[in-house]
Structures are given as C-alpha cells and as structure tokens.
GUKE-773298 format. One record per residue (C-alpha): x negated, y negated, z negated; residue number from 1; residue in three letters. Coordinates in nm, 2 decimals, padded with zeros to 4 digits. Layout:
<pts>
pt u: X	v: Y	w: Z	seq: NUM	type: ALA
...
</pts>
This chain:
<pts>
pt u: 04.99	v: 04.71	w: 00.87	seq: 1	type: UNK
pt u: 05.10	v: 04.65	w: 00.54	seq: 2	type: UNK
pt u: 04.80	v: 04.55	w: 00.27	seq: 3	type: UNK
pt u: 04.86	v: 04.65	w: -00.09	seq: 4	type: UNK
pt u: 04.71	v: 04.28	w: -00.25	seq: 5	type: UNK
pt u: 04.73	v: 04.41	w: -00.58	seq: 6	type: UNK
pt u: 04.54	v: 04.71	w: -00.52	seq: 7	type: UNK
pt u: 04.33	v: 04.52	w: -00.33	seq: 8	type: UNK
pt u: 04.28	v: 04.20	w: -00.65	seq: 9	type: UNK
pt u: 04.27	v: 04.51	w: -00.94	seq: 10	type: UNK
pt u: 04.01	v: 04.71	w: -00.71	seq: 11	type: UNK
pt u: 03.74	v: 04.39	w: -00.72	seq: 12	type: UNK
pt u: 03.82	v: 04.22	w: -01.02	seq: 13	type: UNK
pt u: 03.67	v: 04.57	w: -01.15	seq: 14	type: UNK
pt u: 03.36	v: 04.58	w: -00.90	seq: 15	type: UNK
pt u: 03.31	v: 04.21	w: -00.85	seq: 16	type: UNK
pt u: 03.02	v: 04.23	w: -01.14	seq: 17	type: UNK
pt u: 02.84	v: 04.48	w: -00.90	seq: 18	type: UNK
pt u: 02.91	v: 04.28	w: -00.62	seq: 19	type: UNK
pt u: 02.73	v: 03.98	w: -00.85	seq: 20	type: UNK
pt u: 02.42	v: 04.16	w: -00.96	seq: 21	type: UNK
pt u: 02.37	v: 04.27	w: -00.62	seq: 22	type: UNK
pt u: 02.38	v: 03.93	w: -00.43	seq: 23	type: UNK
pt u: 02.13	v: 03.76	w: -00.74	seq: 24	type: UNK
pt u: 01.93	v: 04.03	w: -00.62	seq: 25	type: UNK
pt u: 01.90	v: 03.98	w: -00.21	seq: 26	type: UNK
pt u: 01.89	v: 03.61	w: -00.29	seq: 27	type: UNK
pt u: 01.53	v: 03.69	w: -00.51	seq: 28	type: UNK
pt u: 01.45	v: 03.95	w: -00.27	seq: 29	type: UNK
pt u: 01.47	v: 03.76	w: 00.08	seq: 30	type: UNK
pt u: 01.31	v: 03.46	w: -00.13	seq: 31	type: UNK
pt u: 01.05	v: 03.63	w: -00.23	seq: 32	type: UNK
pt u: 00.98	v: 03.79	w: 00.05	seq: 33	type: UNK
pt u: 01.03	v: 03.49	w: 00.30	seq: 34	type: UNK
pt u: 00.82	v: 03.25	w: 00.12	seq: 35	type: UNK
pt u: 00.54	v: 03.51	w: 00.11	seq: 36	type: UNK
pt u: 00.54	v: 03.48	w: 00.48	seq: 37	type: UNK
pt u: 00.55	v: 03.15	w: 00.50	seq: 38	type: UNK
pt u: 00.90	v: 03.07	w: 00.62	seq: 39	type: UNK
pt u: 01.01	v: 02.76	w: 00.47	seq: 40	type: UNK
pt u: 01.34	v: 02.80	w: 00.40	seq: 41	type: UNK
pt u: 01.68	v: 02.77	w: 00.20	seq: 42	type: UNK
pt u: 01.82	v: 03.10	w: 00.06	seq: 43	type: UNK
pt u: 02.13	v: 03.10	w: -00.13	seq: 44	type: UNK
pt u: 02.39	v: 03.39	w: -00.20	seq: 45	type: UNK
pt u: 02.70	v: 03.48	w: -00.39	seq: 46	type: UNK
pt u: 02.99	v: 03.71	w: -00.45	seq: 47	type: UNK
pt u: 03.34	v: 03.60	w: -00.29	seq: 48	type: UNK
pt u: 03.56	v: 03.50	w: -00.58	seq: 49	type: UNK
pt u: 03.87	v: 03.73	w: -00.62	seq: 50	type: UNK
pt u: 04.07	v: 03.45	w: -00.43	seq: 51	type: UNK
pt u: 03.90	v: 03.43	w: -00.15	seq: 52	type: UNK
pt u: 03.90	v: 03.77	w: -00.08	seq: 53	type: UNK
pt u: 04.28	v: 03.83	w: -00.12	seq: 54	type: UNK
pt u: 04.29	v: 03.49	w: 00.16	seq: 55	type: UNK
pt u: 04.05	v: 03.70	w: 00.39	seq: 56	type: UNK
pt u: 04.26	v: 04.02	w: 00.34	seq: 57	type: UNK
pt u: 04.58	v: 03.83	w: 00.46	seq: 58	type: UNK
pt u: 04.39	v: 03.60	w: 00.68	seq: 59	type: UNK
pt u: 04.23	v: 03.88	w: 00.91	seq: 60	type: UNK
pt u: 04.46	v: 04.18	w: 00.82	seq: 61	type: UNK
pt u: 04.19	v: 04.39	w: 00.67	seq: 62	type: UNK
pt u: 04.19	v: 04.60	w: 00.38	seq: 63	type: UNK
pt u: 03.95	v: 04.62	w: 00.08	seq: 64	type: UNK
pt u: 03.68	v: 04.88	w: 00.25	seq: 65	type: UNK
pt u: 03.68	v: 04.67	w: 00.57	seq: 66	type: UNK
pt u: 03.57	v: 04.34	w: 00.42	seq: 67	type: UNK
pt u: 03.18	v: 04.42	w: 00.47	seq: 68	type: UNK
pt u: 03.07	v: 04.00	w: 00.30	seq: 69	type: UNK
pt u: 03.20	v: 04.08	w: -00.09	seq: 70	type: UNK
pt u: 02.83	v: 04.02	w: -00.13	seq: 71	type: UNK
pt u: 02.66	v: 03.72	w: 00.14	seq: 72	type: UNK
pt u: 02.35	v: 03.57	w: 00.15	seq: 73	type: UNK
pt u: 02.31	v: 03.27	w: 00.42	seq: 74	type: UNK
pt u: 01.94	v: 03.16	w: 00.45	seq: 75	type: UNK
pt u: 01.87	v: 02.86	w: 00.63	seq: 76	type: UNK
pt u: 01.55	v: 02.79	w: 00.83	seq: 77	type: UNK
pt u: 01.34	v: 02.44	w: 00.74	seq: 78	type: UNK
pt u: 01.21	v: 02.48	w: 01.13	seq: 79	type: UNK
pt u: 01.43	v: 02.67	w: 01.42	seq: 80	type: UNK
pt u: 01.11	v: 02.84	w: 01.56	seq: 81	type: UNK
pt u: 01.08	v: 03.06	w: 01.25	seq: 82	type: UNK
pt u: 01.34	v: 03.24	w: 01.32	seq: 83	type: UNK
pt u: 01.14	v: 03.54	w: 01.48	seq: 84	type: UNK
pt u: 00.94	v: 03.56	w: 01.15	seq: 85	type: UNK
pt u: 01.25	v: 03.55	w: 00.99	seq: 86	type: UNK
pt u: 01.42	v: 03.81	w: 01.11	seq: 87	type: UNK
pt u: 01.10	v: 04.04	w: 01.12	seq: 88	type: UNK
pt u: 01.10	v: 03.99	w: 00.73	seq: 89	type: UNK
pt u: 01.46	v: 04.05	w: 00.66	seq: 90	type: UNK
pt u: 01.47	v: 04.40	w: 00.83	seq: 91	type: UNK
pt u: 01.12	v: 04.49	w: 00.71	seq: 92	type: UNK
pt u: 01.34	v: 04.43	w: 00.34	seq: 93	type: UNK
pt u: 01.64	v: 04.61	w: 00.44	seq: 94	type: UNK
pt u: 01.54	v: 04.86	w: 00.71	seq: 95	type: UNK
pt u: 01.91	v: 04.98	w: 00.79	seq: 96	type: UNK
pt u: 02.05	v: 04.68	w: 00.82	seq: 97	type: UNK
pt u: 02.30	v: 04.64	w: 01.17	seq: 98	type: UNK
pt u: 02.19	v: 04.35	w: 01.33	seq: 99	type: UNK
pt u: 02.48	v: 04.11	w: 01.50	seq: 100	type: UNK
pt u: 02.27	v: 03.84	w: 01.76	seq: 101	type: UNK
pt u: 02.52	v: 03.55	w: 01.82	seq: 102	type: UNK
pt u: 02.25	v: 03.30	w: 01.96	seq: 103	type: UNK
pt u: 02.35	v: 03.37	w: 02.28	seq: 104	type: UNK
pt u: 02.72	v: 03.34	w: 02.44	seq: 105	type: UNK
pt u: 02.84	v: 03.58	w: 02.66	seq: 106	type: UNK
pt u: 02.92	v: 03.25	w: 02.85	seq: 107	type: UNK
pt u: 02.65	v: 03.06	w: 02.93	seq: 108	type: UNK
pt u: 02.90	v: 02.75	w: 02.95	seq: 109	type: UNK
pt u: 03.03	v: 02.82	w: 02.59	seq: 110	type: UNK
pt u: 02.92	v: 02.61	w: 02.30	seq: 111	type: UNK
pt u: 03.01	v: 02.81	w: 02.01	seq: 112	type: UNK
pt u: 02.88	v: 02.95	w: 01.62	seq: 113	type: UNK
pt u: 02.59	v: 03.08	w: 01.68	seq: 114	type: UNK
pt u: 02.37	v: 03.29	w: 01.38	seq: 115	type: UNK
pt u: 02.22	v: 03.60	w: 01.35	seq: 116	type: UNK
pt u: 02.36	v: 03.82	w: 01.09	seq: 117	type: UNK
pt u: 02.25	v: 04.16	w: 00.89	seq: 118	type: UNK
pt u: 02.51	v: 04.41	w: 00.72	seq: 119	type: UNK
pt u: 02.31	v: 04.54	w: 00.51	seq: 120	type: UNK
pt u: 02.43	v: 04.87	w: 00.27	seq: 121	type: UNK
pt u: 02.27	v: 04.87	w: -00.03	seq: 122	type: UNK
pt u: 02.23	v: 05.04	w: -00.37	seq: 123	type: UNK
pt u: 02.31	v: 04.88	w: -00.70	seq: 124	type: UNK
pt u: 02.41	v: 05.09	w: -00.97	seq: 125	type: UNK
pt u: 02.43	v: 05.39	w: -00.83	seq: 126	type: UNK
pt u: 02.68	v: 05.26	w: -00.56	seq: 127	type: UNK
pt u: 02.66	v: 05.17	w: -00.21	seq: 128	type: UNK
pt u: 02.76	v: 04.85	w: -00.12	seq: 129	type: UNK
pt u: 02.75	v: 04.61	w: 00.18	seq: 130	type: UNK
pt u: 02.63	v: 04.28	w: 00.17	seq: 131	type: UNK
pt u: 02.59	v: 04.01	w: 00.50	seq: 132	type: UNK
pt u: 02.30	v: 03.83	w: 00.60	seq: 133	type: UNK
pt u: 02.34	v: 03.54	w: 00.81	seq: 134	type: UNK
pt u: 02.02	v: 03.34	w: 00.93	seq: 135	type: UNK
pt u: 02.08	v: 03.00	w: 01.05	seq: 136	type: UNK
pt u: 01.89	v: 02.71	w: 01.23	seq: 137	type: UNK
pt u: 01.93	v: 02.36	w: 01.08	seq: 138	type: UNK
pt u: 02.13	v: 02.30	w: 01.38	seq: 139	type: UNK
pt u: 02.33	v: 02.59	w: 01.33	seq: 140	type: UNK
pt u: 02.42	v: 02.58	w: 00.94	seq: 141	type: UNK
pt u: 02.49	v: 02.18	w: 00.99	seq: 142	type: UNK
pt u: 02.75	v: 02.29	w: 01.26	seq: 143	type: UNK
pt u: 02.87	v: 02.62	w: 01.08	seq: 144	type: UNK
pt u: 02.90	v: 02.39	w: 00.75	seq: 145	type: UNK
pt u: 03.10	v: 02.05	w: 00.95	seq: 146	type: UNK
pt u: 03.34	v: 02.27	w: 01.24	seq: 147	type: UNK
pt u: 03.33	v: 02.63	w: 01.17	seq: 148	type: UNK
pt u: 03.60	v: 02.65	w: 00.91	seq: 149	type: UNK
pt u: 03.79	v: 02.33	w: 01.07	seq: 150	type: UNK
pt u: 03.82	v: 02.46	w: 01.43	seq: 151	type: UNK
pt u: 03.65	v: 02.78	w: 01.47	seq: 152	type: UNK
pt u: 03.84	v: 02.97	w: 01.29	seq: 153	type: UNK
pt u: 04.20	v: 02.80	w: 01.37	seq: 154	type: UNK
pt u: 04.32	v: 02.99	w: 01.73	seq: 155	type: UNK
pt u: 04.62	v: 02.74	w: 01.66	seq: 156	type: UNK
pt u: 04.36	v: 02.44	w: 01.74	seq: 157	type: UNK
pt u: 04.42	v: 02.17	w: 02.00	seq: 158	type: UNK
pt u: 04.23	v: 02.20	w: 02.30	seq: 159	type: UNK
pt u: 04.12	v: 01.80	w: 02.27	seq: 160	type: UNK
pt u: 03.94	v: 01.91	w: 01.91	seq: 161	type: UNK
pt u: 03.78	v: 02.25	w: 02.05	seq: 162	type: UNK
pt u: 03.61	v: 02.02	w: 02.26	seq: 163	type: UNK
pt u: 03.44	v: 01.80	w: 02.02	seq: 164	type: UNK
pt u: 03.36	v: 02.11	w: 01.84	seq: 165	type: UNK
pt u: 03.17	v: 02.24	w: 02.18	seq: 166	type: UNK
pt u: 03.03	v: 01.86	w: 02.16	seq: 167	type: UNK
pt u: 02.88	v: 01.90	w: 01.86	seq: 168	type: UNK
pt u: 02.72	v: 02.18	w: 01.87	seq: 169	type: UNK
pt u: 02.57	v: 02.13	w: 02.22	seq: 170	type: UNK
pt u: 02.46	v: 01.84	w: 01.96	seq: 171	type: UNK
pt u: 02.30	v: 02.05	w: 01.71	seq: 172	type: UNK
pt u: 02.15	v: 02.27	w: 01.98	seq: 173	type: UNK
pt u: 01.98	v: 02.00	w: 02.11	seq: 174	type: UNK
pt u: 01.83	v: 01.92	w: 01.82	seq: 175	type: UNK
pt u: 01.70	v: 02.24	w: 01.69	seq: 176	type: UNK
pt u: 01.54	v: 02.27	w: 02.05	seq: 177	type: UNK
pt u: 01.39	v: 01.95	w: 02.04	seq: 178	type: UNK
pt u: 01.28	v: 01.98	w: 01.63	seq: 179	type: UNK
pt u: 01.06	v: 02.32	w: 01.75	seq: 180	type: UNK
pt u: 00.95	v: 02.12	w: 02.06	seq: 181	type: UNK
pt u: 00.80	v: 01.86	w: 01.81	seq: 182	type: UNK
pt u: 00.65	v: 02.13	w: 01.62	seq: 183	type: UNK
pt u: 00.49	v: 02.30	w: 01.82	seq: 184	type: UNK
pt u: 00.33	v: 01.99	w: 01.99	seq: 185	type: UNK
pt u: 00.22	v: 01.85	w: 01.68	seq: 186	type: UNK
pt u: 00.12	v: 02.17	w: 01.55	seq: 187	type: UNK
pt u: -00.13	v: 02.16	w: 01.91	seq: 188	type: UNK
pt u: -00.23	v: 01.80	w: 01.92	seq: 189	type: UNK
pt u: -00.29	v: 01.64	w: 01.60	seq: 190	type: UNK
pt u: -00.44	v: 01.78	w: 01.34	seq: 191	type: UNK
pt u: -00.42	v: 02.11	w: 01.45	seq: 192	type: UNK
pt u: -00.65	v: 02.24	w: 01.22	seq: 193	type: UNK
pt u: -00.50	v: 02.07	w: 00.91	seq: 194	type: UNK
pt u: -00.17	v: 02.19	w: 00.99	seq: 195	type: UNK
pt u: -00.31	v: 02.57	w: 01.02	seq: 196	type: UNK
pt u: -00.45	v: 02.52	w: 00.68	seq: 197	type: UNK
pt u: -00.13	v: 02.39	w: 00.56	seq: 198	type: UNK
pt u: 00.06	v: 02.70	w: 00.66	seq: 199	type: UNK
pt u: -00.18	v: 02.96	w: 00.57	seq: 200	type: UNK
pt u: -00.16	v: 02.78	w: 00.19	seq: 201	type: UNK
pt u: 00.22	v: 02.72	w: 00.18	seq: 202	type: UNK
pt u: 00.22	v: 03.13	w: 00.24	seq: 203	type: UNK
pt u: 00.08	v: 03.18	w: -00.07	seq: 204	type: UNK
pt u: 00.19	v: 02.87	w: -00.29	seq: 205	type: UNK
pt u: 00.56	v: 02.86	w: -00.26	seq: 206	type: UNK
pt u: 00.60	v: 03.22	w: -00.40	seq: 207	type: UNK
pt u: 00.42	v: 03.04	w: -00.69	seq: 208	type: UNK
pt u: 00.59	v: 02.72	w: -00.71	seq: 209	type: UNK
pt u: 00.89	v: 02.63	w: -00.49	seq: 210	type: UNK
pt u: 00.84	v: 02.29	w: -00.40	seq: 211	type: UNK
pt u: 00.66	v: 02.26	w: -00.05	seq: 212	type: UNK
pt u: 00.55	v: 01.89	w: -00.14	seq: 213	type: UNK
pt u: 00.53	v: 01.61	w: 00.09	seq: 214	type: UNK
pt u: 00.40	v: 01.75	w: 00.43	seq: 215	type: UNK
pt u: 00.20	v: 01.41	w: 00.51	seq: 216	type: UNK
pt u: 00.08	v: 01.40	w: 00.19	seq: 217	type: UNK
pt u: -00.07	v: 01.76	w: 00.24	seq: 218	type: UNK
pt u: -00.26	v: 01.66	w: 00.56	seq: 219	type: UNK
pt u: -00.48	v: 01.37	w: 00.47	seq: 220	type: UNK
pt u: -00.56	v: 01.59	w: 00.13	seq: 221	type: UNK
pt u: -00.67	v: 01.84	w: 00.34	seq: 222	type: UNK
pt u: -00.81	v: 01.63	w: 00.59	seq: 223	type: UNK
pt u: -01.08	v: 01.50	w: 00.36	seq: 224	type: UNK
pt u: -01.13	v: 01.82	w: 00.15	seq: 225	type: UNK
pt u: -01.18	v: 02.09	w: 00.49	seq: 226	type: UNK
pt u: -01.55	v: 01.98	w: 00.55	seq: 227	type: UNK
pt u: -01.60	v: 02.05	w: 00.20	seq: 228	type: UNK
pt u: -01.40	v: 02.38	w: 00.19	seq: 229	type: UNK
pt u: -01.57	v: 02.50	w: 00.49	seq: 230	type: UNK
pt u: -01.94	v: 02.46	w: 00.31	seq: 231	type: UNK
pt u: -01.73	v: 02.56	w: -00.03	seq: 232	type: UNK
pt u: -01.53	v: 02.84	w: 00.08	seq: 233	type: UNK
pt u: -01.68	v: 02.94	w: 00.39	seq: 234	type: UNK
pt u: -01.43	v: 03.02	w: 00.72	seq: 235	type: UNK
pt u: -01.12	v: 03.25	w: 00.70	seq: 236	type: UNK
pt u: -00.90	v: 03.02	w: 00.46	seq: 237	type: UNK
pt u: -00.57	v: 03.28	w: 00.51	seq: 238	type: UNK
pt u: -00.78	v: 03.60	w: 00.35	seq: 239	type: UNK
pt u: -00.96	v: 03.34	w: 00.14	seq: 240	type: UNK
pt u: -00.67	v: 03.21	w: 00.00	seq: 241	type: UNK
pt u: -00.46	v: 03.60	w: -00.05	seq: 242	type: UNK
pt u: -00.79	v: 03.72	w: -00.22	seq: 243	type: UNK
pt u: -00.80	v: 03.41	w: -00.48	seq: 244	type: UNK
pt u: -00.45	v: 03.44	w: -00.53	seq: 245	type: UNK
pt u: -00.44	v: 03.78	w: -00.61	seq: 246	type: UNK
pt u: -00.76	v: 03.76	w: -00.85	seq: 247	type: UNK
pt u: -00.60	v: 03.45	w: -01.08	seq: 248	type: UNK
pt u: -00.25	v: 03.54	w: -00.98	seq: 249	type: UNK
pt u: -00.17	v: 03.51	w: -01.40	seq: 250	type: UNK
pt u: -00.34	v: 03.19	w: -01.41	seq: 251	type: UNK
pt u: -00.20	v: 03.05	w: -01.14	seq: 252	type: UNK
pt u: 00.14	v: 03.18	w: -01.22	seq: 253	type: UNK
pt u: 00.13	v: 03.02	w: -01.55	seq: 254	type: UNK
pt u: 00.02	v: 02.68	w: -01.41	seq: 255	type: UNK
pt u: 00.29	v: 02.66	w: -01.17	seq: 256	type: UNK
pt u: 00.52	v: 02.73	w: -01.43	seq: 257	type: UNK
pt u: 00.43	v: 02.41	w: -01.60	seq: 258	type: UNK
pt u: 00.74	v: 02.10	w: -01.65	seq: 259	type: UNK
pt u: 00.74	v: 01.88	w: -01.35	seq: 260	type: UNK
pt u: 00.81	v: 01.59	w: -01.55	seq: 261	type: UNK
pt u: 00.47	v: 01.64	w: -01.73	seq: 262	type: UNK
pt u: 00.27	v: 01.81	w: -01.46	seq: 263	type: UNK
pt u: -00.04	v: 01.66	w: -01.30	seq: 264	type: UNK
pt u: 00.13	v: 01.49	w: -01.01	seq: 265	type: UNK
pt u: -00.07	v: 01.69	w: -00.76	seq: 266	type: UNK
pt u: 00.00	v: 01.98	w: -00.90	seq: 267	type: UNK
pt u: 00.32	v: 02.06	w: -00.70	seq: 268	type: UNK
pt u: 00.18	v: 01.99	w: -00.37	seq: 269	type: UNK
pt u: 00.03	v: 02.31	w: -00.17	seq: 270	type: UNK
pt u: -00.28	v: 02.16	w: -00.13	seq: 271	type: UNK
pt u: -00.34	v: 02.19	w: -00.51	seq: 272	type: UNK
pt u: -00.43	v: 02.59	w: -00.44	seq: 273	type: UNK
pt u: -00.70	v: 02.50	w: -00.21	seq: 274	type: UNK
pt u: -00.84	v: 02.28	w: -00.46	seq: 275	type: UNK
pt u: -00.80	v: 02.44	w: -00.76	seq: 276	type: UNK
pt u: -01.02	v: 02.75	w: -00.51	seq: 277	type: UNK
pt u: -01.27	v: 02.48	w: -00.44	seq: 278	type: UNK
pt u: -01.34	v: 02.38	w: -00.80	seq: 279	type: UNK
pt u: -01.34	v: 02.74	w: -00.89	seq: 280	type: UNK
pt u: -01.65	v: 02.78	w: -00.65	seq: 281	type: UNK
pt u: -01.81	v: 02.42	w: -00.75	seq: 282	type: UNK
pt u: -01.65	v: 02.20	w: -01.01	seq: 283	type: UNK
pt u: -01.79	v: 01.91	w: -00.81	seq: 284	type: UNK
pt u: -01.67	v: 01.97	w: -00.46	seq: 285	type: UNK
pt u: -01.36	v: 01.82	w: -00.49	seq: 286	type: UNK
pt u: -01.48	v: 01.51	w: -00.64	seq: 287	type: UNK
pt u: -01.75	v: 01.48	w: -00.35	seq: 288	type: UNK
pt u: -01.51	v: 01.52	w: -00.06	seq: 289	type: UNK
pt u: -01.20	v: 01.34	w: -00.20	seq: 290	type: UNK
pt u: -01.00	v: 01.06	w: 00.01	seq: 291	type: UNK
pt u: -01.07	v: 00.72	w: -00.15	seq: 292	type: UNK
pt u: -00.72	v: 00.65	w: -00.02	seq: 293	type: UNK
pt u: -00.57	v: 00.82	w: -00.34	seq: 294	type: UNK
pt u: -00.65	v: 00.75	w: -00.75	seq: 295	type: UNK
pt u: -00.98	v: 00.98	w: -00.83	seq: 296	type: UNK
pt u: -00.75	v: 01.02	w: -01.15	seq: 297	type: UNK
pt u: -00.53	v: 01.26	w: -00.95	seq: 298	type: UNK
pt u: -00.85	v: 01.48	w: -00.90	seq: 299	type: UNK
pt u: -00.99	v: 01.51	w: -01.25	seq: 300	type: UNK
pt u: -00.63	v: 01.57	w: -01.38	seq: 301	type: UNK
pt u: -00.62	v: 01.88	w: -01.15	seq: 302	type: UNK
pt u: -00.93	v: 02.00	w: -01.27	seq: 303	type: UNK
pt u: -00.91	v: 01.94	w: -01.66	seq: 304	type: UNK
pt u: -00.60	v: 02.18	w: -01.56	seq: 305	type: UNK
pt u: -00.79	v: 02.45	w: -01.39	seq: 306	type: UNK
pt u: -01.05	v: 02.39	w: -01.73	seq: 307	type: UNK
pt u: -01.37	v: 02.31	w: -01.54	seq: 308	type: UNK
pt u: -01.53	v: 01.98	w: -01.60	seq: 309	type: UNK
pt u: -01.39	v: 01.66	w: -01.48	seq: 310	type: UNK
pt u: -01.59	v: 01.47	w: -01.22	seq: 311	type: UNK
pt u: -01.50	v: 01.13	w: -01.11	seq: 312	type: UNK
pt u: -01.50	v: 01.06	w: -00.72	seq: 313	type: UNK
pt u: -01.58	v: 00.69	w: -00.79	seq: 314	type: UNK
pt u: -01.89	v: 00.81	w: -00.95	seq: 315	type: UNK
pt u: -01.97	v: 00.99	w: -00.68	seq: 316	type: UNK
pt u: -01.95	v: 00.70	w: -00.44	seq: 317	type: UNK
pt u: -01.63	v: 00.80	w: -00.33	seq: 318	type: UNK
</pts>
C-alpha cells in the first residue's frame, strides 16, 4: 500500500490546531476529574507534531484516518493500586471510550509493555476526533519511558537485548507489586486513621491546589490536630470536608491561588483544609491541639490567612 505523505502532512498541518485544543482539554478534564477522586497522579497530554506523524505513517504503514493517537494523554499513577479508581474515573469522563487491557500477557512467561489504554472519540468543534488514553503504573511508565522505544518497538532487535528488556520489566513489576504491598500495610498498621484522613482531604485539596505536600509532614499535623477535629468537627471528615468545600469553595479557591514563594508555608500542605475547617468552627482549636514539634508561627500565619484571630500555641501551653 502506497501512502500519499503529502496528503497525509497538508491534511494535519490544517487540523493539527483541533487536534491541540482537544488534548489541553482531556488533560484538564482527566485532571480534574482524577484529583477529585483522590488519585494522585501525573497527567500530561499533547498533539503529535506533523513529523512524527508522517514517521508513524511510514513506520506502521497506516494512513491518516487510521492513526487513532493525533491527540494522547498518558497519566501516570503516584501508587499502582489506584489503578481501579482510575480507570473507573476515566470511563465515567468518556463513556464510549474502547478500552485495550495490556496488564496481562497472553503468556504468562512474557515480560512485556503493559498499560491500559482508552480510544476515546470526542467532539471539539463540531468534529469528531479520537484521542488515546494510556494509564500507567510507576513501574510501567519507567519501563515504557527507558525500553519501549529502544527495543519494543525494533522486531530487528537482538535476542541478547529483548532479554534485558524482559529483565527490566520483571524489574519494574516487582516494584509496583511491592510499592502497593507497602501501602496497603501501612495504610493498615500505622496510623491507619491518620492516613484515612489524609486521603479523604487530598480528595478535596488537590483540585484546589496541586501540590500534595510532604506525606510525613501531613501525618504528625494530623496526628495532633484529630482529637481536636473529632470534638471540633465531630465524625464523618470525607462529607465534612465536601460540605466545607463546597460552602467557601471561592475563598478557598482564592487562597490556594496565592504565590508560593510568599504563601504561609503550611498553606500548600493538605492538612491546611482541615485546619482552616477547624478554625472556621473555633478560632482556638488549632492553637490548643498543635504539635509542639513545629513553630506555633506556622499556626497563627494560617489563621491570620483564613482572617480569624491569631492564637499562639505557646500561650496555650503548647
């Protein structure tokens, strides 16, 4: 089959702008919509350049319409064992969407790519146009991003460097099996209830403010202030926490929106939402419960922010 490149370069270099508007688009959309249910993760997406296509036309002998990844989005999980969550959310946001599961080999002795990926068709501008999904593990984008273009996709290969390929990614396998392992027994076994909070506030704060903050950080915060809360706030922090959002959702939005470099320093970690709902409830119940292993500075600062009066721990006997 003989493929008209110049047709095929004139044809995109005219649609490629679509092809733009529409990936900015599933990149804020699967954002969005990922962080709101509390997948950490890494979403990035773009439009092939005009090269690249015309490679991939002569590469794998297709023509214009059969190149369905103009348009791609790859989104990379912080922890493997989101996945399910993951892909829950992404056909909840594209409901058509044909779903390609290569997690699992057709041979079990096989150590290959593995992702799950999503053709989606979607409108923009009045066209129909396909984009791809793919969802990776950490172990899975490290591998796709080190061998998949060096070996994976070169039938030519060696057999010598097909098998450190297979190596590596029994490697990165590993890993993400032993990453969610770690998880999940932390997530049992210490500081259970810390870490529940954690997630439940991350759901609602990284829409708000894309920085998830330093994880160990966020437990002993939390640690200190969840007696406090519990009196404060009473139980059910995840509807607690939607509710409060939703009510100073301007507020909160403008605070978040605030320069780092200037920003109270606690202000960009999660924990900050639960304390900003505490001092909205009792401008002195952060003060009273606050860990005298960090500055009662950081406290006040977060309060003079929220623009309820600034109580010193240390004069609390903190």
């Amino acid at each position: 089959m003989t493929i008209d490149l110049n047709s095929v370069r004139t044809r995109y270099i005219a649609e490629r702008p679509l092809f733009v508007a529409l990936a900015t688009r599933v990149e804020t959309q699967l954002r969005d919509r990922l962080t709101r249910g509390g997948v950490v993760c890494r979403v990035e997406a773009r439009a092939k350049e005009v090269h690249s296509l015309l490679v991939k036309s002569i590469a794998r002998k297709k023509t214009y319409d059969e190149i369905g990844d103009k348009a791609g989005a790859r989104v990379v999980l912080m922890y493997p064992d989101d996945r399910e969550q993951a892909c829950t959310t992404i056909r909840q946001a594209f409901p058509n969407c044909v779903e390609d599961d290569r997690t699992r080999p057709s041979d079990h002795r096989q150590f290959d790519y593995s992702g799950w990926h999503f053709d989606a068709v979607i409108d923009q501008d009045g066209k129909e146009l396909p984009c791809e999904i793919q969802l990776h593990t950490p172990g899975e984008s490290l591998w796709a991003s080190l061998v998949h273009d060096l070996v994976y996709k070169d039938d030519a290969a060696p057999y010598e460097h097909k098998r450190d390929a297979h190596r590596l990614r029994a490697l990165t396998e590993l890993f993400d099996l032993e990453a969610t392992r770690l998880r999940k027994g932390l997530g049992e076994l210490h500081m259970a209830n810390e870490r529940a909070v954690l997630r439940s506030l991350l759901k609602y704060y990284l829409p708000l403010a894309p920085r998830p903050g330093r994880t160990d950080v966020s437990l002993r915060v939390i640690e200190a202030l969840l007696p406090k809360a519990v009196v404060t706030l009473g139980q059910g922090f995840d509807s607690s926490v939607g509710e409060f959002v939703d009510q100073k959702r301007e507020k909160l939005t403008r605070l978040y929106s605030a320069d780092p470099e200037r920003a109270p320093a606690f202000l960009f970690q999660p924990e900050s939402l639960l304390m900003f709902m505490m001092l909205d409830a009792d401008p002195t119940s952060v003060a009273d419960a606050w860990p005298p292993a960090y500055a009662g500075q950081l406290a006040m600062d977060l309060a003079t922010l929220w623009g309820v009066q600034a109580v010193d721990p240390d004069e609390l006997g903190n």
